[in-house]
Phi, psi and omega in degrees: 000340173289343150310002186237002163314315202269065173268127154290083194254102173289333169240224200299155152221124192252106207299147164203128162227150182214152162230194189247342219215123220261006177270350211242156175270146155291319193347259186331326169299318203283335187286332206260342162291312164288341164297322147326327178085050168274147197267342174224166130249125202264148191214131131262138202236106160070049187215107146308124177327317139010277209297160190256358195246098192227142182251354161280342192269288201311306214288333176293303189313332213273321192278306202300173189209171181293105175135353192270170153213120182289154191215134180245157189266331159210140177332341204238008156298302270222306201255150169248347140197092275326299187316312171319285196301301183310322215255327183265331185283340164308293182319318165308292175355265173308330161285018189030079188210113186318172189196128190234110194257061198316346200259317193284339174101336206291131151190112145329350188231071165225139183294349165279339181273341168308314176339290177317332181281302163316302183309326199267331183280326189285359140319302148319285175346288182296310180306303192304329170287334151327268175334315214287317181335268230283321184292296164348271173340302177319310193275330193275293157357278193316293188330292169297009177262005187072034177238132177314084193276031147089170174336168185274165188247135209291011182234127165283164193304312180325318198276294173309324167310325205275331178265004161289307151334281209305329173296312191270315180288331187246342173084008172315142185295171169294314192274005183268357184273325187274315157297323174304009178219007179053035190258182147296143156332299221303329191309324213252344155295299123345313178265346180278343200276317178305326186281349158261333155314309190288342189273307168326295218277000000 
């Protein structure tokens, strides 16, 4: 890990850590993050990666600026699942804020380390189209077996991938993604929360 003392941060660096479980320690993340020199660290305690709410994750999204770097002690502190993970790291990107993993070696503010961000988008890319595929396929099935898949639903799979994007990579709130789609929050929460089912399973 000590090859990872040396992050090229033009700003803040900034820490996150979590556990899933309220037995379980922090120590070993929290230690290895002050070897870094982080200047905060964001903590979640006993909240599963699961969850669509994390309020040390939020608190994070909400402090960095262009030019900070996040720094995690492992890739699976951080993502609640691939899509997830792939989806903050888009997001870093675009907001143009480095990103640091210790144990996996990953940093971004080495040119070689820029690579991880193209890969994870285009990752990002393929899975969503995967859900919409598959949801499709799913529904085009269900039909021809004659079997009844409730009211039509007011968002296509497409619409959803695409206000998920827009949620997770870019950072738009849910309800300004839900009036730009003329739906309710809840309506539009609801089909993103089924489109991470599909992503999990």
């Amino acid at each position: 890990m000590n090859a990872w003392l040396d992050i090229k941060s033009a700003g803040r660096r900034v820490g996150y850590a979590r556990v899933s479980t309220a037995d379980q320690k922090l120590g070993m993340q929290l230690d290895a993050l002050e070897a870094v020199n982080c200047d905060r660290i964001f903590k979640d305690h006993g909240i599963s990666g699961a969850k669509s709410s994390r309020p040390g994750l939020d608190g994070l999204l909400n402090y960095i600026r262009p030019g900070d770097t996040v720094i995690v002690f492992k890739l699976d502190r951080l993502g609640r699942s691939v899509l997830h993970l792939a989806d903050l790291l888009v997001r870093f990107r675009n907001d143009r804020i480095e990103f640091c993993s210790l144990s996996e070696g990953i940093n971004t503010t080495t040119p070689g380390g820029k690579l991880v961000y193209h890969l994870f988008s285009a990752f990002a890319e393929f899975q969503r189209e995967v859900i919409v595929e598959n949801t499709i396929a799913g529904l085009d099935a269900a039909r021809r077996r004659g079997k009844h898949i409730g009211r039509p639903r007011s968002l296509s799979p497409k619409s959803v991938a695409l206000a998920s994007e827009m949620i997770s990579q870019r950072g738009h709130s849910l309800a300004a993604v839900a009036k730009r789609l003329g739906v309710s929050r809840m309506t539009l929460d609801r089909a993103i929360k089924r489109q991470r089912l599909d992503d999990v399973a």
